[in-house]
N, C-alpha and C positions, 0 to 999 in steps of 0.2 A: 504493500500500500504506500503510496508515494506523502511522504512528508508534507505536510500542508504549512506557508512559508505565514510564520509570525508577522503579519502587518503593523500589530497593532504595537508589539514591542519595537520594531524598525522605525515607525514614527516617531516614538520617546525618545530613542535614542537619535533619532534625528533632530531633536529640538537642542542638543549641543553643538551640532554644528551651524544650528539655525542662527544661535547665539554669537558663536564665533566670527558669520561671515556675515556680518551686521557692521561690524568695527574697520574691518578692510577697504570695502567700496567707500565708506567715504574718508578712510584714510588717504586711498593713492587714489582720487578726483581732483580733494580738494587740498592737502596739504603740498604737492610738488605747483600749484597754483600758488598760494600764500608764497613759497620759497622765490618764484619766478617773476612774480607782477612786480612792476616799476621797474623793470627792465626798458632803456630806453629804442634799446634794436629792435625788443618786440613791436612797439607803439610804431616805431617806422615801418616795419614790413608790412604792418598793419593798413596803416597809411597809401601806400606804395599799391596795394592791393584794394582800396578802397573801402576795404570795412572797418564797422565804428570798434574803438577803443573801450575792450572791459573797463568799468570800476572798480578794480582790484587796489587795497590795501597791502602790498607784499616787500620783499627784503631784496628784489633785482638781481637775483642771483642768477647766472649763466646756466644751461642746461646741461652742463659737464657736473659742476660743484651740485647742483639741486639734486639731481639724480643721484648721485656720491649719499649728498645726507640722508635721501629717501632708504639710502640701503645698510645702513646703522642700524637700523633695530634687526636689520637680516643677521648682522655679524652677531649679536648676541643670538640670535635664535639658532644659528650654524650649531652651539655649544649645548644652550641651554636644553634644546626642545630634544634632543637625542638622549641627553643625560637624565630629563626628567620622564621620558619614556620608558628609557630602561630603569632608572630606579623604582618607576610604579609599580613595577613586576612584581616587586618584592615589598610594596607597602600594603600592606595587608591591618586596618585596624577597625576601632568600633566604627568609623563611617563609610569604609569599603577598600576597595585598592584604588580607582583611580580619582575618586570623589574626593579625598584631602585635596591633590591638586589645584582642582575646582577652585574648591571654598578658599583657599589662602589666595589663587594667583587671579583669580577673576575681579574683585573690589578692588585688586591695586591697579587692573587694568584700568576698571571704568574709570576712576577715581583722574589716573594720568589724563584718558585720552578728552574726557570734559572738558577739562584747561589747555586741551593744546591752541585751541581758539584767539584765547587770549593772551596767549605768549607775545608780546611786544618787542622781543630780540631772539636775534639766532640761537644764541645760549637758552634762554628760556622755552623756546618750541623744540627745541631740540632735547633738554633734560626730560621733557614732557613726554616726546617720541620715544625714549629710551626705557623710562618706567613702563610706559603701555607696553611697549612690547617685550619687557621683561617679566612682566606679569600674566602677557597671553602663552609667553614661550613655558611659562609655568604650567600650565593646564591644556594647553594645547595638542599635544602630541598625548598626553593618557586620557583626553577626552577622546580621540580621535581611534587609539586604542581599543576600545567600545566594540568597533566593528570585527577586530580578531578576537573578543573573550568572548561575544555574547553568539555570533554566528558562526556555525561549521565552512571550510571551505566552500562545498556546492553553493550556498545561501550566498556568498560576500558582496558576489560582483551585483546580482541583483538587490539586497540587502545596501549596499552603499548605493545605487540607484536612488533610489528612495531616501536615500542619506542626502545626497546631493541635490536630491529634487529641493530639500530640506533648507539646505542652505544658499539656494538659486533663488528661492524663496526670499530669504534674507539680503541676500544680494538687490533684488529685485526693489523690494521695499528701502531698503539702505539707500540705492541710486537714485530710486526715481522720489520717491519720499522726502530723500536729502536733498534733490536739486530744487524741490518746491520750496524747501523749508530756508534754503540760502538765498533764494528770490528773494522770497516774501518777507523773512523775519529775519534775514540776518546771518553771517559766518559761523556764530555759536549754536546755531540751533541745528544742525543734524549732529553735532557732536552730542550735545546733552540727549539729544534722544536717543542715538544710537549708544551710550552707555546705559543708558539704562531698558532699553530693551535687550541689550544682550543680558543682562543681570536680570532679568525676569523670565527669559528661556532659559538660561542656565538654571536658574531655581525650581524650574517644572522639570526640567532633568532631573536632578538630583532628586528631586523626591521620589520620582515614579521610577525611574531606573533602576532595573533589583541587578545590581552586581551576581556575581557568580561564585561560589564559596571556594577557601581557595584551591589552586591548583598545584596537587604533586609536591605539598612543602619537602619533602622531606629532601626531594632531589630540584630544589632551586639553588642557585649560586646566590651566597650570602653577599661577597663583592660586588664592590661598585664597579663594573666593568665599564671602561668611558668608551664615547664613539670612535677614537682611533682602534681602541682593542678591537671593537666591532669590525670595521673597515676593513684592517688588517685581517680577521679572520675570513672574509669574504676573499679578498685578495688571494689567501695562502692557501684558500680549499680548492677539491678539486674539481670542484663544480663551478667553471667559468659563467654560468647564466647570470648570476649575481652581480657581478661586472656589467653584464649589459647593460641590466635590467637599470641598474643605476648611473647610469653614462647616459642614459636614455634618458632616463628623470630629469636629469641635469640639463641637457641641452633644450628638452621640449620645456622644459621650463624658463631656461635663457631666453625664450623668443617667444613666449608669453609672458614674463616678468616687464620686459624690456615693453612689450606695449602697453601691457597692464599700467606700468609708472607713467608711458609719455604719452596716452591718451588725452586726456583731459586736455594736456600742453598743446597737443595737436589740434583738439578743436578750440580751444581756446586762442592759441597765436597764430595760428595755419588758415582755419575756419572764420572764427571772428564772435565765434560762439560766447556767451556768458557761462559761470561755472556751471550754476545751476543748469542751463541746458544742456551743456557739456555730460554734468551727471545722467540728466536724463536720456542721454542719446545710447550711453553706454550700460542703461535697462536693457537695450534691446539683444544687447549678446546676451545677458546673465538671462533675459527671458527667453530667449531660444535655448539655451544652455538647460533652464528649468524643463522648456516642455521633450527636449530629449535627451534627458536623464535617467528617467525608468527604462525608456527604451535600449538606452545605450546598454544597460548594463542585463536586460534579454537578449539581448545580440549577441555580447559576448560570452551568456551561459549556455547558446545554441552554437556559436562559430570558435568561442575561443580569445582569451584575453587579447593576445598576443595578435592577431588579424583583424582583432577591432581595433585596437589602438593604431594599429599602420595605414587603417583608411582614412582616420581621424589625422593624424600626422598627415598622410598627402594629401587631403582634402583643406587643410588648413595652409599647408606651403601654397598650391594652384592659388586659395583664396586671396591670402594676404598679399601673393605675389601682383595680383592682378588690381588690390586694393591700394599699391602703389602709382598705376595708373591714373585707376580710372576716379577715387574719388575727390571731389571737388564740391560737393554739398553736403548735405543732410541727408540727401534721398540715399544719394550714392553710398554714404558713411552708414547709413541702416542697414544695407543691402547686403556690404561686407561685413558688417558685424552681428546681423543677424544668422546669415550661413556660417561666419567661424562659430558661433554657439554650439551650432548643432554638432561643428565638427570635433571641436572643444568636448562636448561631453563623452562622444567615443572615448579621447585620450584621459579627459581626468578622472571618470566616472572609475575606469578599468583599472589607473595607475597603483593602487594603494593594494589591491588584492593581489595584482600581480606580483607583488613582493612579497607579501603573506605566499604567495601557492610556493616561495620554496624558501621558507623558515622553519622554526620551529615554533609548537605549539604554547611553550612554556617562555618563550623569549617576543609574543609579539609585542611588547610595547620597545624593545632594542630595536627586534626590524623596523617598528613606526618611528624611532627614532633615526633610524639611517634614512629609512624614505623623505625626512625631514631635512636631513643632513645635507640631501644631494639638492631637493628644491628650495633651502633656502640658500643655501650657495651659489645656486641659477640666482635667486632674488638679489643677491650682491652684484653677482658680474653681470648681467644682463644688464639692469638698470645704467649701470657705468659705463659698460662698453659702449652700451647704445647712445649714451649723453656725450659721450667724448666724441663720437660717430658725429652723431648732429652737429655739435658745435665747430668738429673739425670743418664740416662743411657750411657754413655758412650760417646754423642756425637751423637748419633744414630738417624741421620734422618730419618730414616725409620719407627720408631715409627708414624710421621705425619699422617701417611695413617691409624693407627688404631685408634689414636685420632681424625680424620674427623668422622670414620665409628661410633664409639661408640658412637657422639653429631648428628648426619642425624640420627639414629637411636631413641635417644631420643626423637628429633624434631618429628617424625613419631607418638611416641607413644605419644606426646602433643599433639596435632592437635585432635584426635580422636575423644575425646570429645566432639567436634565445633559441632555445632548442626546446618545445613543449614535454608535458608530462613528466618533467623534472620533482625530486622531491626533495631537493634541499638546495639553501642557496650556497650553504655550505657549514662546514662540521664547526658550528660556532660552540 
């Protein structure tokens, strides 16, 4: 008799990430905007191009340095979110394994990301960016966790579906929400609400989420084992797929990070757009992302992780490739980031199980930390390389869309190699 798949617990656990990806969108909208505005080049190309000049309050910072600062809170999470992955393994108390996390690292997020608004110097928005994301990188990786304790392999990939659907959700509300609410009432107002909605999903997690009692103490590793041990141990096993899989990570995510930060910038300095529309234009990926999300991840439970994520990958290289062309409005800018959505959720829906299918069962929150490990280290150098890219040229956002294409296409030809039905990434 065929297992009949827990809906109802996949949505619970859905509302942690619903939480999480609330704080994001309108982190990289509207703060590499604050870093950038009063910029006097921008106002000129603006000019030059004949559209009206945002009202931006900002610190004129070049698109090489803005991008740099955007990726500061990556370099703490490079550390933090892999460490605090694998330690969850082993936190076992009266409030659960991965629920301490939660409760300590989530109030110091909301707490930072309120005030980044009104940060009135670099030092002061940037101490701000650094708690927030010191305190996401806390709970981050053992919320995310969730998806290896509570569901068997068969379940994952559709299981995070529904996960994702979750947090598309979030995103959805985050962008388009925020870009009304920065219209209408001002810079500070998606921030205070996006903390405190993520602090009210997080809080219906925690309650309704019934952890798992624990698992195999007797043969857990009481050491702290850090992510180089981790690393290392993939490296030295003899099972190459682990290498791919994460080389793969790394790169599809350099060419998603890299536009993820310089969107906004782009329709903002490129376009001529206001932030707030800016936010809202970039609903329309997280909304195609949302409606195939379920889908993505029945795909991959009929074809296979590994073959959806390569259609997603070159479905997004053709797109973006072509999004250096052809877009020059709004229409045009919906068109292309409504098809990278869809193509988007093949690749991220699939990403996270795929590394689960060759772990061990007692170690996923170490895997979830190396899966962290490889994508925020994409969220450092992407962001950088691509700001240094632009700026070398002129300023020239447009550049973003062939620096996505050329790292998705990388990623594509990484992955190849992965040899399926693997059952270890390696003898960690």
């Amino acid at each position: 008799m065929k297992e009949k798949f827990p809906y109802k617990k996949t949505f619970i656990v859905g509302l942690g990430f619903l939480g999480i990806s609330i704080i994001w969108p309108i982190f990289n909208s509207f703060i590499p905007i604050f870093l950038q505005a009063g910029n006097p080049e921008y106002e000129k190309q603006l000019l030059e191009a004949g559209r009206e000049i945002p009202k931006i309050i900002g610190f004129g910072l070049g698109p090489s340095l803005a991008f740099f600062v955007m990726t500061w809170d990556n370099l703490i999470n490079i550390f933090v979110q892999p460490w605090a992955g694998s330690r969850s393994d082993r936190t076992w108390n009266q409030f659960g394994r991965r629920k301490p996390w939660i409760i300590v690292g989530a109030p110091i997020a909301a707490a930072a990301f309120i005030f980044i608004p009104f940060a009135n110097t670099i030092l002061a928005i940037m101490i701000f960016i650094l708690i927030t994301n010191f305190g996401m990188a806390l709970f981050r990786s053992p919320t995310v966790a969730w998806l290896g304790d509570l569901f068997p392999a068969k379940q994952r990939s559709q299981a995070n579906g529904i996960i994702n659907l979750m947090g598309g959700i979030g995103a959805a509300i985050a962008l388009f929400g925020g870009g009304i609410l920065f219209d209408s009432l001002g810079r500070s107002a998606p921030f205070f609400a996006g903390g405190i909605f993520m602090l009210v999903s997080l809080s219906f997690a925690l309650k309704f989420v019934k952890e798992p009692e624990r698992i195999n103490p007797e043969k857990q590793e009481e050491k702290t084992v850090s992510v180089l041990d981790n690393l290392r141990s993939v490296w030295n096993g003899n099972n190459k797929n682990g290498i791919y899989v994460l080389l793969g990570i790394l790169l599809w995510f350099m060419g998603y990070e890299a536009l993820q930060t310089g969107l906004s910038s782009f329709s903002v300095f490129s376009l001529g757009l206001t932030p707030g529309q800016a936010s809202i234009m970039t609903t329309l990926f997280a909304g195609s992302f949302l409606l195939f999300a379920i889908p993505s991840g029945l795909i991959a439970t009929r074809i296979g992780r590994k073959l959806t994520i390569s259609i997603g990958l070159v479905g997004m290289t053709v797109i973006f490739g072509l999004g250096y062309f052809l877009i020059d409005s709004r229409i045009t800018l919906s068109i292309i980031l409504v098809l990278g959505g869809f193509c988007w959720a093949l690749v991220n829906v699939n990403s996270l199980p795929l590394v689960y299918d060759y772990g061990e069962e007692t170690k996923i929150g170490a895997y979830t930390g190396l899966y962290y490990f490889s994508s925020q280290t994409a969220a450092v150098l992407g962001p950088v390389l691509s700001g240094v890219l632009v700026e070398s040229l002129g300023n020239n956002y447009r550049m973003l869309w062939i620096f996505s294409t050329v790292f998705l296409f990388l990623a594509y030809l990484a992955i190849r190699p992965i040899k399926n039905n693997s059952t270890a990434l390696s003898a960690m």
